[in-house]
MDTraj code that builds the backbone (N, CA, C; nanometers):
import mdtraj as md
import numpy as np

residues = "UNK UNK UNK UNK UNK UNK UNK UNK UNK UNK UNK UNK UNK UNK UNK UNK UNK UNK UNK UNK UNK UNK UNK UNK UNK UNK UNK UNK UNK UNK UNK UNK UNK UNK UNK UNK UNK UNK UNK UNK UNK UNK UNK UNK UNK UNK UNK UNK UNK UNK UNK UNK UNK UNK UNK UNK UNK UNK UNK UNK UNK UNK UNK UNK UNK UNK UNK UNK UNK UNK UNK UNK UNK UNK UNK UNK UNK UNK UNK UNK UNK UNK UNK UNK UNK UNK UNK UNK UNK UNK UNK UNK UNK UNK UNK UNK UNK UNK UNK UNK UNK UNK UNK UNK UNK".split()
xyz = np.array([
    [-2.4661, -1.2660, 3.3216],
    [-2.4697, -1.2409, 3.1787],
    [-2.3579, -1.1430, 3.1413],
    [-2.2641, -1.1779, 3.0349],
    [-2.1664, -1.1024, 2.9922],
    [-2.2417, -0.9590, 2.9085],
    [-2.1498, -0.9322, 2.9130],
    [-2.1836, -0.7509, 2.8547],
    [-2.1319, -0.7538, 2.7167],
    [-2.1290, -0.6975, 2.6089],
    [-2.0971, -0.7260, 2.4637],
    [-1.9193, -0.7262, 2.4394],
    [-1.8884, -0.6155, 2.5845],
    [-1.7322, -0.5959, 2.5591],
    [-1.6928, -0.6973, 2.6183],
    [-1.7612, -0.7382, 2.7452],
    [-1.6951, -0.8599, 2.7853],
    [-1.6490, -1.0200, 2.7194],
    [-1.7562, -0.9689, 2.6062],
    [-1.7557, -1.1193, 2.4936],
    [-1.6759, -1.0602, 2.4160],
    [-1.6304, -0.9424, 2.3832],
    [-1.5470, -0.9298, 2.2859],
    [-1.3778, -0.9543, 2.3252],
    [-1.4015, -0.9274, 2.4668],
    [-1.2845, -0.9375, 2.5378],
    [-1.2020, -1.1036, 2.5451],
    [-1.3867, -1.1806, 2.6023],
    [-1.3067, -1.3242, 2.5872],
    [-1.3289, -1.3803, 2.5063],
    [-1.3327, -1.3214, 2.3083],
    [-1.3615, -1.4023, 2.1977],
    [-1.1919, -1.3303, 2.1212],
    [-1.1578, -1.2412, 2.1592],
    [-1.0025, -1.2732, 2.1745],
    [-0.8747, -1.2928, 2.2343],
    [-0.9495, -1.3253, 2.3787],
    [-0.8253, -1.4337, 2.3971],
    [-0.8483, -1.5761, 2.3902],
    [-0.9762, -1.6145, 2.3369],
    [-0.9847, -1.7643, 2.2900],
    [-0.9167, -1.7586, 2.1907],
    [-0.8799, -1.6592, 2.0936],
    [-0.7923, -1.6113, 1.9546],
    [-0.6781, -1.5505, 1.9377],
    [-0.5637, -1.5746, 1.9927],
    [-0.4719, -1.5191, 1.9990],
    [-0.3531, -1.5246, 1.8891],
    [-0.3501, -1.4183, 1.8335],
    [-0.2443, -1.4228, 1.7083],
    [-0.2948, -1.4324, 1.6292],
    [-0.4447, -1.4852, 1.6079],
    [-0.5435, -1.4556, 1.4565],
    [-0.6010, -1.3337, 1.4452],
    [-0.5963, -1.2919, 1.3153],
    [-0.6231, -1.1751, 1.2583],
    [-0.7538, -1.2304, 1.2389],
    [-0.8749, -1.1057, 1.3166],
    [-1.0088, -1.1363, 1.3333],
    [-1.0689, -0.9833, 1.2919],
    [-1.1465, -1.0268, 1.1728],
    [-1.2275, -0.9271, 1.0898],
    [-1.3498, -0.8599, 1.1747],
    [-1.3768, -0.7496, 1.1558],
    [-1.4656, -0.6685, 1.2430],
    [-1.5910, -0.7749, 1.1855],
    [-1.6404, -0.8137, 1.0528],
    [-1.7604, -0.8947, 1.0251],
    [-1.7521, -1.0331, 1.0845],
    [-1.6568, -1.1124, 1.1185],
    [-1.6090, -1.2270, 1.1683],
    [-1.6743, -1.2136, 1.3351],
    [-1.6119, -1.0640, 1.3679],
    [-1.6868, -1.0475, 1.5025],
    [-1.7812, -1.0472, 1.5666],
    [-1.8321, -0.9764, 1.4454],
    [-2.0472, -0.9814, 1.4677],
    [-2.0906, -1.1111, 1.4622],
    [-2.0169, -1.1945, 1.3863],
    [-2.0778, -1.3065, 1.3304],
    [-2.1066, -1.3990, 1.4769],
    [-1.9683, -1.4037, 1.5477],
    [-1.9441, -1.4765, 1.6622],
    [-1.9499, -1.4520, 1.7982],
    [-1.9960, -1.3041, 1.7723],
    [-2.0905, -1.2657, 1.8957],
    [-2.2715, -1.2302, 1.8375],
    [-2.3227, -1.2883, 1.7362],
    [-2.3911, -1.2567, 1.6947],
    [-2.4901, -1.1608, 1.7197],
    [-2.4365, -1.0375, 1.6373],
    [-2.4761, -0.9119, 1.6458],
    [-2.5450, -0.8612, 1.4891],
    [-2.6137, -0.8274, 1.4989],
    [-2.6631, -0.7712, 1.3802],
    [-2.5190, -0.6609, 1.3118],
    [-2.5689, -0.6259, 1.1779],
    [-2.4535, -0.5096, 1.0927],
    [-2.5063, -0.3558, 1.0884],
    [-2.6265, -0.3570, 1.1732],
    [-2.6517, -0.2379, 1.1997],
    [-2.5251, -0.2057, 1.3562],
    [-2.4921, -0.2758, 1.4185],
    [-2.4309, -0.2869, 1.5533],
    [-2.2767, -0.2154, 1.5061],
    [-2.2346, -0.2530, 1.3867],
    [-2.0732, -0.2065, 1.3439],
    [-2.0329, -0.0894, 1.3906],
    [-2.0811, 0.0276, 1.4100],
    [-2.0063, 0.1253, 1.4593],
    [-1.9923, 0.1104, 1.5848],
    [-2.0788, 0.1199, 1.6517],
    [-2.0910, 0.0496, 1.8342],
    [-1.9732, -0.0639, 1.8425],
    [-1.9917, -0.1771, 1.7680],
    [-1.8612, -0.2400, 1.7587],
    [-1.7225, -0.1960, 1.7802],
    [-1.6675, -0.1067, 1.6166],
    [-1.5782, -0.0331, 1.6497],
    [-1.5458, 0.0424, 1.7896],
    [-1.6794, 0.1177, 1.8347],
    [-1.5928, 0.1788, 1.9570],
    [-1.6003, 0.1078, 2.0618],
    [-1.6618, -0.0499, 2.1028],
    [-1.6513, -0.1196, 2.2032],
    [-1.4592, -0.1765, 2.2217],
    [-1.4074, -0.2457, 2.0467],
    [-1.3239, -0.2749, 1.9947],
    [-1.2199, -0.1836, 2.0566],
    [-1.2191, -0.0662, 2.0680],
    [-1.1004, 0.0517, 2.1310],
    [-1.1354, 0.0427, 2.2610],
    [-1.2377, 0.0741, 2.2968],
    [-1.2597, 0.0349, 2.4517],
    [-1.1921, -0.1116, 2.5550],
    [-1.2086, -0.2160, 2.4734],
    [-1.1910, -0.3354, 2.5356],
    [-0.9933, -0.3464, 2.4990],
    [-0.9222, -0.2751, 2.4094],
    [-0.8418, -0.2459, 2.3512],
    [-0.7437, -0.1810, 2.4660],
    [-0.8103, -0.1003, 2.5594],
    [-0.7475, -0.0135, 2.6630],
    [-0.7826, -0.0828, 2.7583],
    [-0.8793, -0.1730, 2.8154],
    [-0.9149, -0.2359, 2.9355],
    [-0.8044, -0.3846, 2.9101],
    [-0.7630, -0.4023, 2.7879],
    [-0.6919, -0.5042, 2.7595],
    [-0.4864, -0.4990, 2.8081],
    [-0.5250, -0.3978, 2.7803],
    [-0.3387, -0.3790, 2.7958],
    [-0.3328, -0.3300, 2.9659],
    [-0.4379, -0.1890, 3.0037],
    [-0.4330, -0.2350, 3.0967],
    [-0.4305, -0.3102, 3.2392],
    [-0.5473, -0.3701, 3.2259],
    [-0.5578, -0.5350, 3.2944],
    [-0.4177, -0.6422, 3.2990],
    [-0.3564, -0.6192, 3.1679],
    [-0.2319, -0.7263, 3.1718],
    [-0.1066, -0.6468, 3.1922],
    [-0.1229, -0.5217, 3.2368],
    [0.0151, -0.4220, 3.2327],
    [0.1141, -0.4025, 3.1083],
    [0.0161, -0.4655, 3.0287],
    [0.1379, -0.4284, 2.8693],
    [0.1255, -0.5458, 2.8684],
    [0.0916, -0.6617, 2.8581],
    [0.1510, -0.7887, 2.8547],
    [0.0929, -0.8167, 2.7284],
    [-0.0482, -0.7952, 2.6738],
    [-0.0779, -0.8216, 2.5584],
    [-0.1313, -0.6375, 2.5017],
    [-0.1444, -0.6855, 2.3909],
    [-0.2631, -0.5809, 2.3120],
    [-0.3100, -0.6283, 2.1883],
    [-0.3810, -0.5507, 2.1891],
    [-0.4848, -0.5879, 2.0299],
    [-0.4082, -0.4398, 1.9200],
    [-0.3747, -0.5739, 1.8559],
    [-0.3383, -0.4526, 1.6936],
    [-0.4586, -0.4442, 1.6297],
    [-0.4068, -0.3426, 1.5584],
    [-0.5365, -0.2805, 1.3987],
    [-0.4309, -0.2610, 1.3183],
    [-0.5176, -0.3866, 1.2107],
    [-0.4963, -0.3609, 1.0773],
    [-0.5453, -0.2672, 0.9768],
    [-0.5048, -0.1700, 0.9364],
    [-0.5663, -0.0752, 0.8846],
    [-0.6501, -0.0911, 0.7998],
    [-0.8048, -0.0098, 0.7220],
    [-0.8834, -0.0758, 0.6555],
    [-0.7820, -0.0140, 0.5472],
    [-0.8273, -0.0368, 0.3938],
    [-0.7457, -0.0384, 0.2815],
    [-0.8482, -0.0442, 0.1751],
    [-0.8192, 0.0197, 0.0885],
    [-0.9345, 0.0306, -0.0578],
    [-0.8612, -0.1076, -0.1073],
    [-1.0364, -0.1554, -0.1482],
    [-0.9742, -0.2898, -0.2565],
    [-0.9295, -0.2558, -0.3730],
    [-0.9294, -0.1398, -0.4639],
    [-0.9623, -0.1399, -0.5563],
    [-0.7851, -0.0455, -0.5945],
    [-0.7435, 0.0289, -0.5281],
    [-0.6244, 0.0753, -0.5493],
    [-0.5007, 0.0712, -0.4594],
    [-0.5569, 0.0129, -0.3494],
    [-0.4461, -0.0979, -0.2249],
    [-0.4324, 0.0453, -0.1475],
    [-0.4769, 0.1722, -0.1397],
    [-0.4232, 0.2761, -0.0525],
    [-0.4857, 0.2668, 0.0866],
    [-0.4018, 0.2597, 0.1673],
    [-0.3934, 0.2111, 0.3031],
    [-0.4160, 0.3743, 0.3834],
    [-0.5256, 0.3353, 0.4954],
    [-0.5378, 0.4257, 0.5942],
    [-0.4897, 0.4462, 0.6822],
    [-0.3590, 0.4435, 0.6930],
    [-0.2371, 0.3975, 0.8223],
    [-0.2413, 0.5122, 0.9429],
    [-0.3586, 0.6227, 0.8661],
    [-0.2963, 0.7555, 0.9979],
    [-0.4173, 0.8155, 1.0818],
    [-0.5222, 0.6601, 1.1057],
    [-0.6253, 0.6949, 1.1809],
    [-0.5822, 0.6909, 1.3427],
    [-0.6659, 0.7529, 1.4002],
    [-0.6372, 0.7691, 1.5472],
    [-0.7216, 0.6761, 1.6141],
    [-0.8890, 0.6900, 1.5465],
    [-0.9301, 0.5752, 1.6222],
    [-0.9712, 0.4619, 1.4723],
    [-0.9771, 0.3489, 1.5459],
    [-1.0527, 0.2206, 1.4486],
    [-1.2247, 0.2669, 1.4148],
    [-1.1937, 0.2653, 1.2651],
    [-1.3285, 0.3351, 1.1700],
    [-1.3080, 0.3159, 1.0315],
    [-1.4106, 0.2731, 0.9611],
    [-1.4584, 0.2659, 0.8660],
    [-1.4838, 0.3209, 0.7133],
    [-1.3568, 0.4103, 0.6693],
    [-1.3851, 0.5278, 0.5707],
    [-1.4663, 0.4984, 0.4693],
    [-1.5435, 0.6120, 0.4401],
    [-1.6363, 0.5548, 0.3559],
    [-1.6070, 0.5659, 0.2126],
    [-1.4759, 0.6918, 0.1682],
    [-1.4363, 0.6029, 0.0309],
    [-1.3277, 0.6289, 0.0561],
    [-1.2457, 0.6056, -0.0737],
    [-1.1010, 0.6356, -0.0940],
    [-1.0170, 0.7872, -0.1314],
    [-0.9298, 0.8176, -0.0795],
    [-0.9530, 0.9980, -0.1257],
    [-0.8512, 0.9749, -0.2048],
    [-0.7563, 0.8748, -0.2697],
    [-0.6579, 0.8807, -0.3965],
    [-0.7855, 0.8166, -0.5338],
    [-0.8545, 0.6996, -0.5000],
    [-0.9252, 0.6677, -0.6533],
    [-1.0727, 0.6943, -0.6403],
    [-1.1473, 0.7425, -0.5103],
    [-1.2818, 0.7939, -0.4996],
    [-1.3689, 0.6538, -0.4679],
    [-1.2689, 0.5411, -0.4784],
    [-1.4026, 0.3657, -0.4608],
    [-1.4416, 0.3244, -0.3095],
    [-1.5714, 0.3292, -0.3323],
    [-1.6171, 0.2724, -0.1809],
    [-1.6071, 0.1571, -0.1554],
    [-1.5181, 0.0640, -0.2527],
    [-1.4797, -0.0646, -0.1834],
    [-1.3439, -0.0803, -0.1018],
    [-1.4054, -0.0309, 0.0373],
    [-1.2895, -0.0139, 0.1360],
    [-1.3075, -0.1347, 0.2469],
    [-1.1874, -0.2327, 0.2953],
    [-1.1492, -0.3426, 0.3626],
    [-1.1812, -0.2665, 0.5170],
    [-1.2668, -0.3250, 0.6200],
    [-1.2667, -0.2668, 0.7194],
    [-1.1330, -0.3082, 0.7856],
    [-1.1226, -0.2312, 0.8725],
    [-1.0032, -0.3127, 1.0091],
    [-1.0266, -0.4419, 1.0832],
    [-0.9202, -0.4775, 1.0792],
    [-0.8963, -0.6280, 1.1374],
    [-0.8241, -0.5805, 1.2544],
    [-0.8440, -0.7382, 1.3772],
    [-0.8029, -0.6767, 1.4920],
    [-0.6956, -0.8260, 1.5504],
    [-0.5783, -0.8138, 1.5983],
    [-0.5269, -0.9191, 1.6237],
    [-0.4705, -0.9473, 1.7646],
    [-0.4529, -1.0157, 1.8558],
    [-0.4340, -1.0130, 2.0061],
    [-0.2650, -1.0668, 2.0215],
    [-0.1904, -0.9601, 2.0555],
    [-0.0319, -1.0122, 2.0774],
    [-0.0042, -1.0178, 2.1987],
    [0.0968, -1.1144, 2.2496],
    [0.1402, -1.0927, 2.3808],
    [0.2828, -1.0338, 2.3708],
    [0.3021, -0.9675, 2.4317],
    [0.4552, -0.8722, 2.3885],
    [0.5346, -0.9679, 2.5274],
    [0.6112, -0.9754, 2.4488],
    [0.7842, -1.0449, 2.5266],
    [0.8624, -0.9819, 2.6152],
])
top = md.Topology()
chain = top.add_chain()
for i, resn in enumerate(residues, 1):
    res = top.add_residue(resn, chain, resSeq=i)
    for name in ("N", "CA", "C"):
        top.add_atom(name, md.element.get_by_symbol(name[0]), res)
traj = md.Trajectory(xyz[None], top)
């Protein structure tokens, strides 16, 4: 029986080069939305077991999450997370992070 990172591990490299939504993820490892933060930090975890397993050969990007409502982008997080509002227009309609699998050349 796989372990949750291990499915997260091989549900993107069945996906490579698609930009795959943290809710897309739950969906297809079917996980409940109480699970999302655990997610996130499995997501960084499998993130470092990923590059190093292939020696650099691939990695998983993050797309930064982003307020819908005034486009201001969270570009200067350290880890992949969820802000809960916006600190330029105050709206809690914030885009979580997306995660995408590259193979570097």
């Amino acid at each position: 029986m796989e372990t949750t990172r291990e499915k997260i591990l091989s549900y993107f490299l069945q996906n490579p080069g698609r930009e795959i939504s943290l809710y897309e993820l739950l969906q297809a490892l079917s996980l409940k939305r109480d699970y999302l933060s655990k997610l996130l930090e499995d997501v960084g975890h499998v993130a470092k077991t990923l590059k190093r397993q292939s020696t650099g050969r691939y990695q998983l990007l993050m797309r930064a999450p982003f307020c819908r409502s005034c486009g201001y982008v969270f570009k200067d997080l350290e880890k992949a997370r969820i802000p809960s509002r916006c600190p330029r227009c105050k709206s809690e309609r914030i885009s979580p992070p997306a995660f995408m699998l590259v193979e570097r050349g």
